[in-house]
C-alpha positions in Angstrom: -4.3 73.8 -3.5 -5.7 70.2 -4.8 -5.3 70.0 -8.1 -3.0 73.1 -8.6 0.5 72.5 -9.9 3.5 75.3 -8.7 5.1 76.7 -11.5 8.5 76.5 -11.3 9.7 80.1 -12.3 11.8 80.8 -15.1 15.9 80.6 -14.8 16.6 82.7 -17.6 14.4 86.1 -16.6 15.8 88.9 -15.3 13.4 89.2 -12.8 13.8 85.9 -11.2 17.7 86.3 -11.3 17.5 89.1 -9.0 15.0 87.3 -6.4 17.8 84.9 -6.6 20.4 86.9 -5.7 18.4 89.0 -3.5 17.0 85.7 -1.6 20.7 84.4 -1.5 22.1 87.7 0.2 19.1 88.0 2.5 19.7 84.1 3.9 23.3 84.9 4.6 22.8 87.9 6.6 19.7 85.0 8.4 22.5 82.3 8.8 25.2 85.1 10.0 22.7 86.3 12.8 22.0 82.7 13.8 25.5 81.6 14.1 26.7 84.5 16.1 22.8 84.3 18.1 22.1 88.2 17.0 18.8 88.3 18.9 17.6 92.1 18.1 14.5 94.0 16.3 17.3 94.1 12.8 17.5 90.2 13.0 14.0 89.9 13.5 13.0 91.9 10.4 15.4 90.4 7.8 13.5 87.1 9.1 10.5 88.5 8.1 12.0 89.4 4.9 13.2 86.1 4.1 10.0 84.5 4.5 8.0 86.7 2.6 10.2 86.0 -0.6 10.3 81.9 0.6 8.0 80.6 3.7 9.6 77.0 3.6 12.9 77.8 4.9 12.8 76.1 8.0 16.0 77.6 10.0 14.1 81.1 9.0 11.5 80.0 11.3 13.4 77.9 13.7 15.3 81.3 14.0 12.2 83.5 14.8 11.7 81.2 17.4 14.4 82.2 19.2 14.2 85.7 18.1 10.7 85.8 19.7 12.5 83.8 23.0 15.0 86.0 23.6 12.6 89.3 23.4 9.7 88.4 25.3 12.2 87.0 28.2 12.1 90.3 30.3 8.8 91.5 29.6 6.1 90.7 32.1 3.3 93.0 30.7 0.8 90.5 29.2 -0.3 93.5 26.4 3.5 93.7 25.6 3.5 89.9 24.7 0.8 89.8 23.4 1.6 92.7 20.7 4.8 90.3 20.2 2.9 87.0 19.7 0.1 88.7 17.1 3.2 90.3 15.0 4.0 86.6 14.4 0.3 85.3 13.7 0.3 88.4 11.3 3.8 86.6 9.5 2.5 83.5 9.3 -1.0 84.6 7.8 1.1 86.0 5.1 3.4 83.3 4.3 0.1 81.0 4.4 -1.3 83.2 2.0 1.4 82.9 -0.4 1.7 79.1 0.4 -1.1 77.3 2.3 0.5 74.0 3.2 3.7 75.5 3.9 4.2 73.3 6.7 6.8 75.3 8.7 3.9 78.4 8.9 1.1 76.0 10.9 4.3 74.6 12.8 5.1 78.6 14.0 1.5 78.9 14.1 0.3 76.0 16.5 4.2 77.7 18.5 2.5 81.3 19.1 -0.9 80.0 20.2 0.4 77.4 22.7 1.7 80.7 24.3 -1.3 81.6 25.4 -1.8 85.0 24.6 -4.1 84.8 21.8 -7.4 84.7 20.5 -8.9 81.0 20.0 -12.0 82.4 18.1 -9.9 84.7 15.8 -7.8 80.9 14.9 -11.8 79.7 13.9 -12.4 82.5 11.9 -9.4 82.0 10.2 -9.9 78.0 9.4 -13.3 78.9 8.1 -11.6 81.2 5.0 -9.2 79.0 4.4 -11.8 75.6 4.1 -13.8 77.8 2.1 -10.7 78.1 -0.6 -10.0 74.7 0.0 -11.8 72.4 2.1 -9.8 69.9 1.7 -6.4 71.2 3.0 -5.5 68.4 5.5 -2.8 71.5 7.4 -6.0 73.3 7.5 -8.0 70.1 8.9 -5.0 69.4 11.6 -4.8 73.0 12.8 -8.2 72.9 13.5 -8.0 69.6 15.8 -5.1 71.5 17.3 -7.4 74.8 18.5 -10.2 72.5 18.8 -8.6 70.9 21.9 -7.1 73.9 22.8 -10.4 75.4 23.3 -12.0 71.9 24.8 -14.9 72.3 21.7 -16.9 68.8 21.6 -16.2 66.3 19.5 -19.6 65.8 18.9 -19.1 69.7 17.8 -16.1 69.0 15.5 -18.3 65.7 14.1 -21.1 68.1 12.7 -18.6 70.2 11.2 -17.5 67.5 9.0 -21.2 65.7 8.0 -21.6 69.6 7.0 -18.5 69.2 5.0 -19.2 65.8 3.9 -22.8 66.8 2.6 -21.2 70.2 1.0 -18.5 67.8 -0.9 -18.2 63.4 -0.6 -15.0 64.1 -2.2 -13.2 65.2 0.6 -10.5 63.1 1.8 -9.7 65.5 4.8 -13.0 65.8 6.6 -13.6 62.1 6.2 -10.4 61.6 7.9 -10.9 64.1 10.6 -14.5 61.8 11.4 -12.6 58.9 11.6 -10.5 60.5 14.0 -13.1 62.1 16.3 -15.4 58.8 16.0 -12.8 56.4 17.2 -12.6 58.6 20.1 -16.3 59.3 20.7 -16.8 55.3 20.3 -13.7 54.2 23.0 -14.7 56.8 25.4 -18.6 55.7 24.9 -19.8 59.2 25.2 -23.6 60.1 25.2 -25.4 59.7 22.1 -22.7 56.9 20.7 -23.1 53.8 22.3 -24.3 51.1 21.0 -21.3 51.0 18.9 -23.4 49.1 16.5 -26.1 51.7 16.0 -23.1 54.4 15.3 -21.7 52.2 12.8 -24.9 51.2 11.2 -25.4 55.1 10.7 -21.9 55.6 9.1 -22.7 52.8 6.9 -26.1 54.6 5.8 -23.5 58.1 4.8 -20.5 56.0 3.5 -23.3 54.5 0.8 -24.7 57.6 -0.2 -21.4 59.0 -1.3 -20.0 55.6 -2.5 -22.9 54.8 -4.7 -23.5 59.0 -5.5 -20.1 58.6 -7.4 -18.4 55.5 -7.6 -15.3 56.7 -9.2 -14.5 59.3 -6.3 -11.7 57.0 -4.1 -12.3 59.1 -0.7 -15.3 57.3 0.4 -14.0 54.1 -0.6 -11.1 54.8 2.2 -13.8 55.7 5.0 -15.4 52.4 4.1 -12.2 50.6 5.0 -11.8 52.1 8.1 -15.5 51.4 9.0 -14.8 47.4 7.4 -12.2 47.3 10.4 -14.0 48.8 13.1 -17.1 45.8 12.5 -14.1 43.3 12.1 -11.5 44.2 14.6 -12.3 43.7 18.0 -11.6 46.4 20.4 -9.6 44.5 23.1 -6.5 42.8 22.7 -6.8 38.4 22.8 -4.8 35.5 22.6 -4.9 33.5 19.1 -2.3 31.5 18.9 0.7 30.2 21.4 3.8 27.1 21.4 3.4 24.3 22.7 -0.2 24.8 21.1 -3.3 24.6 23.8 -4.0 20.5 24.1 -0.9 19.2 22.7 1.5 16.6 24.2 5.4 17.6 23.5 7.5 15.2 23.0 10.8 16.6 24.9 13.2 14.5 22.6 11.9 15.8 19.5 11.7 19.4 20.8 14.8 21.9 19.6 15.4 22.9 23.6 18.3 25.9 24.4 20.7 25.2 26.6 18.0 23.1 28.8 15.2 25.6 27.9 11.8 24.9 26.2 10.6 27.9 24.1 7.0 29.3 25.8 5.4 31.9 22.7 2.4 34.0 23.2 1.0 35.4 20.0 -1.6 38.1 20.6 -4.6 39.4 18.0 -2.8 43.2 17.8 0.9 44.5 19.2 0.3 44.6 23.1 2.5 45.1 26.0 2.1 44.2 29.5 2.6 40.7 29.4 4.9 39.6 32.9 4.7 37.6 35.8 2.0 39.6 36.8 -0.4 39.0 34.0 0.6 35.7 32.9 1.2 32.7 35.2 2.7 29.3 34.5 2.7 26.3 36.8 4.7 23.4 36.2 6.0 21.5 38.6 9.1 20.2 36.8 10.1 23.6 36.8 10.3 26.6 39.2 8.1 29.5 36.6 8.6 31.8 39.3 11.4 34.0 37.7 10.0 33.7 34.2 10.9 36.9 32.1 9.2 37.8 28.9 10.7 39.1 25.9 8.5 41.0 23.1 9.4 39.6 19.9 9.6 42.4 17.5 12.1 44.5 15.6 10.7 47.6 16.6 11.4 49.4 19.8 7.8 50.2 21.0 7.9 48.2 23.9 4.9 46.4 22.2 4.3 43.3 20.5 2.2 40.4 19.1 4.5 37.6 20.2 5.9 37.6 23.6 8.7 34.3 24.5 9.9 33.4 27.7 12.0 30.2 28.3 10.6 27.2 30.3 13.6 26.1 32.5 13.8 22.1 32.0 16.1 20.4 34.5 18.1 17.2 33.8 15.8 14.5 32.7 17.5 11.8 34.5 16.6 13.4 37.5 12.9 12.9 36.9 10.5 9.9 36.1 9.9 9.2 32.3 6.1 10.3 32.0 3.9 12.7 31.1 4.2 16.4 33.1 1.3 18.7 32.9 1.6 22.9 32.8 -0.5 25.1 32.6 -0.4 29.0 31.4 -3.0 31.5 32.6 -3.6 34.9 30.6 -4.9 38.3 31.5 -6.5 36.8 34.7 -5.1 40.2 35.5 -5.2 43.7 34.4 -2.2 44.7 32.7 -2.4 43.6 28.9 -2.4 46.3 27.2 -2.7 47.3 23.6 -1.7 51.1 22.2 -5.0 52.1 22.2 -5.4 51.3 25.6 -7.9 48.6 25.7 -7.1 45.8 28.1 -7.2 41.8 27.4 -10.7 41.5 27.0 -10.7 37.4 27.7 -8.7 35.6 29.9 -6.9 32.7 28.2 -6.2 28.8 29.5 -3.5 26.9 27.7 -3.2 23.3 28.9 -0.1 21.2 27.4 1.7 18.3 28.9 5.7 17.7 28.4 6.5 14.0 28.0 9.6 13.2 29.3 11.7 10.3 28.0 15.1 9.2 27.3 16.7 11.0 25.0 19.8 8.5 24.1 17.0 5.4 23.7 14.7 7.0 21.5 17.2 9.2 19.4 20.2 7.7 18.6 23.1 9.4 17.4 22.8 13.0 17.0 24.0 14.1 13.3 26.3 17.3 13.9 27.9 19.4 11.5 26.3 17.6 8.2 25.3 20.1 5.2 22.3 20.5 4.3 20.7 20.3 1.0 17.6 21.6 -0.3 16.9 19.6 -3.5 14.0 17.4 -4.0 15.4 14.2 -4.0 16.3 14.5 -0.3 12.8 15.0 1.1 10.1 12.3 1.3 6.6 11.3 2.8 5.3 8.6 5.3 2.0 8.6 6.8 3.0 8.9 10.0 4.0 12.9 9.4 0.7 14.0 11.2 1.5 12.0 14.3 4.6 13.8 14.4 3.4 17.0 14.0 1.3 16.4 17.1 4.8 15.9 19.1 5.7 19.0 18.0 3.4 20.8 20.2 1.2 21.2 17.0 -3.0 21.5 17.8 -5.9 22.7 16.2 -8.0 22.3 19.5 -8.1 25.7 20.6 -11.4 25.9 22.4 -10.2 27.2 25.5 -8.4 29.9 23.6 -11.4 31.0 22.0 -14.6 30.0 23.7 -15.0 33.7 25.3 -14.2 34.9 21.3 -17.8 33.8 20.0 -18.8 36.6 22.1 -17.0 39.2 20.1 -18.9 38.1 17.0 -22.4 39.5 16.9 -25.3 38.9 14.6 -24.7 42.4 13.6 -20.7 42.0 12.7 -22.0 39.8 10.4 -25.0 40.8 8.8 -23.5 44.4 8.1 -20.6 42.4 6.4 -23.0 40.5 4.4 -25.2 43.2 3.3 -22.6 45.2 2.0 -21.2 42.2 0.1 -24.5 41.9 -1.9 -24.7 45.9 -2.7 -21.2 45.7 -3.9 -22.1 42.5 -6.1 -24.7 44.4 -7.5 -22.7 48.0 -8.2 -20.1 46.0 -9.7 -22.7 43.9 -11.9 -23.5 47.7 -13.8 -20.0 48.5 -13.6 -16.4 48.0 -13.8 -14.7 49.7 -10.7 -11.4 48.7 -9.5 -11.4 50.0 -6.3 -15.2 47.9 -5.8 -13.8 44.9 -6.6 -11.2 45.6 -3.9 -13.6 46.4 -1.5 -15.5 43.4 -2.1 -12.5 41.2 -2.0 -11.8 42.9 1.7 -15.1 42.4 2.3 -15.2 38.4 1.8 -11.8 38.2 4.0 -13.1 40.0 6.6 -16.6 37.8 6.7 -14.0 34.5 6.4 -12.5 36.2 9.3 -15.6 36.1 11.3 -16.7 33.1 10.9 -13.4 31.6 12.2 -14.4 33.5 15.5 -17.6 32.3 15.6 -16.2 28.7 14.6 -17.8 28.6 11.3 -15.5 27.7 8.4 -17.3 28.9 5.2 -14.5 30.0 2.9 -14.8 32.4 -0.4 -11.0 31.9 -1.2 -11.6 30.5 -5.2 -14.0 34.4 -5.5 -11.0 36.3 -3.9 -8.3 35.2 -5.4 -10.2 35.5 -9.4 -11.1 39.0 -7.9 -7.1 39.7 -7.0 -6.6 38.2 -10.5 -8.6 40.9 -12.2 -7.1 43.7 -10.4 -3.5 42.5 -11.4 -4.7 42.8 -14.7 -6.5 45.9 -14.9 -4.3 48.0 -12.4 -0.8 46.7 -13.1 0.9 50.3 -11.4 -0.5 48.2 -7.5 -0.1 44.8 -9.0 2.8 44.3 -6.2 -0.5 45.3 -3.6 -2.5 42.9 -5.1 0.0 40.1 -5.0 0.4 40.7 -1.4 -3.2 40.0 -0.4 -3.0 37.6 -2.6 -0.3 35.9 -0.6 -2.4 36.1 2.7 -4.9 34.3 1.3 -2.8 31.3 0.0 -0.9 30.9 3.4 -4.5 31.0 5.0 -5.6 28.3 3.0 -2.0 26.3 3.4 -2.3 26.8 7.2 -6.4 26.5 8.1 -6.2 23.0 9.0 -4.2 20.0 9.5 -5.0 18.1 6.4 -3.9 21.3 4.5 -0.6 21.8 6.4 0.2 18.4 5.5 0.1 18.2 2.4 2.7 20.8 2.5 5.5 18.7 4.7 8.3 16.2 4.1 10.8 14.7 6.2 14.5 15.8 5.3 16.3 12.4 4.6 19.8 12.5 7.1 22.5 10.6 6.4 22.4 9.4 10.1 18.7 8.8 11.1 17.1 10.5 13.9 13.4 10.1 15.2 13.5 14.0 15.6 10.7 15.9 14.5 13.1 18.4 13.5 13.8 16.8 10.1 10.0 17.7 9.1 9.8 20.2 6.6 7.9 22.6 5.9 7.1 23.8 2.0 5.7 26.9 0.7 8.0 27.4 -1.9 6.7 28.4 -5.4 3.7 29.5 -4.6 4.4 32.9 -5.9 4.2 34.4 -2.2 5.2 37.8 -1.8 4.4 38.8 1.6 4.7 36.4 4.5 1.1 36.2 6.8 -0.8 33.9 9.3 2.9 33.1 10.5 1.2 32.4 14.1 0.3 29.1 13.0 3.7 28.1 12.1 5.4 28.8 15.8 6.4 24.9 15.7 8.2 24.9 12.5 12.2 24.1 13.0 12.9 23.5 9.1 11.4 26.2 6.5 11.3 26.4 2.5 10.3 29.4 1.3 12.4 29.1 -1.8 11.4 30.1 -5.5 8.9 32.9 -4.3 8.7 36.7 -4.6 9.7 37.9 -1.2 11.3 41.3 -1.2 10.9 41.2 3.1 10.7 38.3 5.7 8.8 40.5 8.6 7.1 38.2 10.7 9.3 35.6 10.6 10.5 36.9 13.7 8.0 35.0 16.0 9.3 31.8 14.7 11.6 31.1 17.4 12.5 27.5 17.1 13.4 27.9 13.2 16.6 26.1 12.9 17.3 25.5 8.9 15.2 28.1 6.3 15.8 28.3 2.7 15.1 31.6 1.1 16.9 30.9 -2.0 15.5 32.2 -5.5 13.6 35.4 -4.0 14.3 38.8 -4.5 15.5 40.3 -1.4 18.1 43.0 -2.5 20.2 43.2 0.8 20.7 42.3 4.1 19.0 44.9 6.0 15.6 42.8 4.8 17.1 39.6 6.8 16.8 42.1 10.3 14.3 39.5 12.0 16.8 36.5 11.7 18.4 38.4 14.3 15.8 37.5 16.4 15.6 33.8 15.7 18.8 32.3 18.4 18.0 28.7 17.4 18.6 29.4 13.5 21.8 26.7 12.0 21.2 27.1 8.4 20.4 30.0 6.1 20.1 29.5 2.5 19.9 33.2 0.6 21.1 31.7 -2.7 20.3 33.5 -5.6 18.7 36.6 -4.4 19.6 40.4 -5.1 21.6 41.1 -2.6 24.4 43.9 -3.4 22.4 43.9 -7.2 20.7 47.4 -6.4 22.8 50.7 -6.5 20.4 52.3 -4.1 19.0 50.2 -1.5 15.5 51.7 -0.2 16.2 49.3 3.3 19.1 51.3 4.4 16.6 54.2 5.3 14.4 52.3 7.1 17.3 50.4 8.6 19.9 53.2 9.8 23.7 51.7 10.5 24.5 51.1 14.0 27.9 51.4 13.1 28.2 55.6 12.5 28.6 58.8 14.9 29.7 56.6 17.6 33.2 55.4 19.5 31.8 52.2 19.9 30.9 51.5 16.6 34.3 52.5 15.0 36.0 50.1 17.2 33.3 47.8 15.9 34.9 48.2 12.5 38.4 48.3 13.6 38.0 44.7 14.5 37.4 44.0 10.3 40.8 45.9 9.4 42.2 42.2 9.4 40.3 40.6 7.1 41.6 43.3 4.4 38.4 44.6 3.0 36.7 48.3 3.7 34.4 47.4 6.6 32.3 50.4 6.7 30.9 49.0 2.5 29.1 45.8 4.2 28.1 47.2 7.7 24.6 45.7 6.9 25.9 42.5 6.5 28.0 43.1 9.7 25.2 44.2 11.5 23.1 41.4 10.6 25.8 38.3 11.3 26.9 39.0 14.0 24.0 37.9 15.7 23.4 34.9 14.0 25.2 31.4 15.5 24.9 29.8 11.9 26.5 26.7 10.5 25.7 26.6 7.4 25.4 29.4 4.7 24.8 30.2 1.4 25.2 32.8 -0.5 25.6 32.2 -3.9 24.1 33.5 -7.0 23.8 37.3 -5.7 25.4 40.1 -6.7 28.3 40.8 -3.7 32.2 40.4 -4.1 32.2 36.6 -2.6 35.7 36.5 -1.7 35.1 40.2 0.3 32.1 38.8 2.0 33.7 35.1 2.8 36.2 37.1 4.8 33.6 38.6 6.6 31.5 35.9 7.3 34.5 34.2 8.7 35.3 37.0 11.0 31.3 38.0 11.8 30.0 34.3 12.4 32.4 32.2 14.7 30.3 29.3 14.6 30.0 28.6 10.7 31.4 25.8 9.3 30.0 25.5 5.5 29.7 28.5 3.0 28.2 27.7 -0.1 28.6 23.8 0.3 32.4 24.2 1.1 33.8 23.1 4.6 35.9 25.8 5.6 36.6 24.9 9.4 
């Protein structure tokens, strides 16, 4: 129950020795049975047993399972399974009673009902009892969904259940979660009674208010309120927002990093979508053929989906073609097939028009400086005015009208006004009252209208009000200062990237000891600016030379989708090991990497192994994957992470210095791991 601690019984009774021992016996006469697959009525009993004295051992039930299997396998007599099936309800009702969110019970539970043999309305009755004890069990609250579909009941049924709820208690995290749930799908499927979606909205902004302002200091209506803040904000269907070479731009070919003869094509999408192929995005060109074009999702996840999609733009030999200006053009969602994971398709096809200017590469370049170390410090960047016109040959634009002209559409006088309106009731509750959680409302609130008015090209900002409102929070709720720090950081790389006189302010050239007109040499700064969390990062796709130095970052996700990244700096952070560097993996055009004085190997247990699980274990493979590292004289299987994470990389340059792993181990392995690299903390070593 909510609220209702479990006492740990006492060790030193009598009494709870002999549960101990009894419980002990009783699970090794369970584990004997399941080993040796003992299947009869004795097995099935001492089961039963075992769960009575302890309902969360999961192999108990797991066993039962198979138990139940093996006995109803020759019975055809529906009244003879069904005597079966209801002696297992009749288990699980105990153990429930004993434990109510004993999670292996509903699990056995939702097992014996998709069976078929019992009663749906008994399951009902059942639900009711328990919401009564406590209505906000969310086992309770899922099991019901479960026999709710099993018994096709209405959502519009279920959605009165849980206003009666509601009404009965605001404070009840469950039943506002289970509305979410049935509204998003009453609102996709625009069933009777809920379309407009604004009018639906409009209502559940009405309720929300009630409870919110009934008792400010109760946080589950706050969490309703952000999931209604994203319905009004987020559009439903998926759209372009951002792509390289930017929509208007003219690339200068020279000044472009190109692989192996291949220009870099990015699509970066609103929300993770799949779908994208020849079929749903077409490029014409004609110096090359874009008929066997093959798209790539850029993410390190394995959902298939993505917000940044990359395909390579075959370039043939230059001297083969006339130095002037080639148009393509890229078409997207002209067909159905775009797809996000809720199942809404590209809502508005896309236009990108960018022209390729081809010229000599030898005349206007010069010598190309190879195998020269880089340097980070200060002294070796400067300014000219002419950076802007060189971030233009990038591919860089901030003409995106044909991107977003169909996107005005998306923004209503509604989205709007119900932003605005809450903005000034939350103003007001937070004039009479100090209320962390309303401040952070109202700080989500002002994003989100920012975020609106970009769609509906109007660029009033409330950046200076957020950020003293993020302030505030830091100081009054230091436990989710690290939160706080990470909206924060949104909203400064916002800012940095909105527009072109911004973005310049934060870029330098990198002076090389052999000059080059390449725009790769500009760099791009957004070091110590105290960022935490990296954002907006589709507005930096043409960015070959990074600094993120002397910030905060614990994670580079996102950083991914910069595909033509060819020197970054994360120096002075605090990333604590090399599972956080997974999306460099993903970056093929990357040269230098500066993780100087990090925490890498500083942290005994690193929380990024968990989410990152070796490649190299349980498999042939990956022991003769180690094998190769026997050589180099060190244990292998300790840095598999950093293993795992070179050996995709085609560096030059690295450094490592100032963290907290055995240097002379990991030079070894950095040797063996990255073929190419030719500098290692500033010394040549090949």
């Amino acid at each position: 129950m909510h609220g209702r601690p479990r006492k740990p019984p006492n060790p030193e009774s009598a009494d709870s020795i002999a549960k101990a021992t009894e419980l002990a016996n009783i699970q090794s006469q369970l584990l004997f049975n399941h080993q040796n697959k003992i299947y009869d009525k004795q097995a099935l009993d001492i089961s039963s047993k075992l769960l009575e004295i302890n309902p969360e051992i999961y192999t108990a039930w797991n066993y039962r399972k198979l138990v139940v299997e093996n006995r109803l396998q020759p019975l055809t007599d529906s009244d003879s399974i069904k005597a079966i099936l209801d002696e297992e309800l009749k288990v699980v009702e105990s153990s429930l009673r004993r434990n109510p969110k004993c999670y292996g019970a509903w699990h056995h539970r939702k097992w014996v009902l998709s069976k078929g043999f019992s009663s749906i309305n008994n399951e009902f009755l059942l639900l009711d009892k328990l919401l009564k004890l406590d209505s906000r069990n969310f086992h309770g609250w899922n099991y019901r969904r479960f026999v709710a579909a099993l018994k096709n009941v209405p959502a519009e049924e279920e959605l009165k259940f849980t206003t009666e709820k509601i009404d009965a208690n605001f404070s009840n995290y469950s039943a506002w979660h289970n509305r979410c749930v049935l509204l998003s799908n009453l609102l996709r499927e625009k069933a009777k009674g809920f379309y407009p979606r604004e009018k639906v909205l409009m209502e559940e902004y009405d309720l929300i208010h009630q409870a919110i302002f009934t008792d400010p200091d109760d946080q589950s209506g706050w969490f309703y309120h952000l999931w209604l803040l994203d319905q009004t904000v987020t559009p439903e269907a998926p759209f372009l927002i951002s792509s390289f070479p930017a929509h208007g731009s003219v690339l200068h070919l020279f000044t472009t990093s190109i692989m192996e003869g291949a220009l870099p094509l990015i699509l970066y999408f609103n929300q993770p979508v799949g779908g994208v192929n020849l079929s749903t995005v077409t490029v014409k060109s004609e110096l090359s053929i874009c008929d066997d074009l093959m798209w790539k999702a850029i993410s390190t996840n394995k959902s298939g989906l993505a917000r940044a999609w990359l395909t390579y733009l075959k370039i043939p030999d230059m001297k083969s073609y006339p130095s002037k200006v080639y148009p393509v053009e890229i078409v997207i969602g002209h067909a159905v097939g775009i797809v996000s994971s809720n199942g809404f398709h590209c809502g508005y096809p896309s236009q990108l028009e960018f022209s390729l200017n081809l010229q000599d590469h030898s005349v206007v370049c010069g010598e190309k400086s190879e195998g020269e170390v880089v340097v980070w410090k200060e002294e070796n960047f400067y300014i000219e005015k002419d950076i802007l016109k060189n971030l233009l040959f990038f591919g860089v634009s901030f003409e995106t009208t044909k991107i977003h002209k169909e996107h005005h559409a998306m923004v209503s006088k509604w989205n709007i006004e119900a932003i605005e309106n809450d903005i000034n009731l939350f103003r007001e509750l937070l004039s009479e009252m100090d209320c962390k959680i309303g401040k952070l409302t109202l700080a989500r609130l002002l994003m989100a209208l920012d975020e609106l008015m970009v769609l509906s090209n109007d660029r009033r900002s409330h950046s200076k009000e957020i950020l003293e409102l993020y302030n505030d929070l830091m100081k009054l709720d230091p436990v989710r200062s690290r939160y706080y720090m990470d909206e924060r950081s949104l909203l400064i790389l916002e800012q940095v990237t909105s527009s072109r006189e911004s973005l310049v302010q934060h870029c330098s050239y990198y002076k090389e000891s052999k000059p080059t007109s390449s725009s790769g040499n500009i760099c791009l700064h957004l070091s110590k600016l105290s960022i935490t969390r990296l954002g907006f990062v589709e507005r930096l796709l043409w960015v070959q030379m990074l600094d993120l130095s002397h910030n905060e970052l614990q994670s580079i996700e996102g950083l991914e989708v910069m595909q033509l990244l060819t020197r970054l700096n994360l120096s002075n952070n605090k990333i604590c090991s090399f599972s956080a560097l997974e999306p460099l993996r993903l970056i093929k055009s990357l040269r230098v990497l500066d993780i100087s004085y990090n925490e890498i190997g500083l942290h005994h247990i690193d929380t990024a192994r968990y989410l990152c699980s070796s490649p190299f274990s349980h498999s042939t493979e990956a022991n003769q994957k180690l094998e190769e590292y026997v050589s180099v004289d060190i244990e292998a299987s300790d840095y598999w992470e950093a293993i795992w994470m070179m050996e995709d990389l085609n560096l030059t340059q690295l450094d490592v210095v100032g963290n907290a792993i055995n240097m002379e181990h990991f030079g070894k392995l950095a040797l063996k791991a990255i073929p190419t690299l030719k500098w290692l903390d500033d010394m040549y070593i090949r």
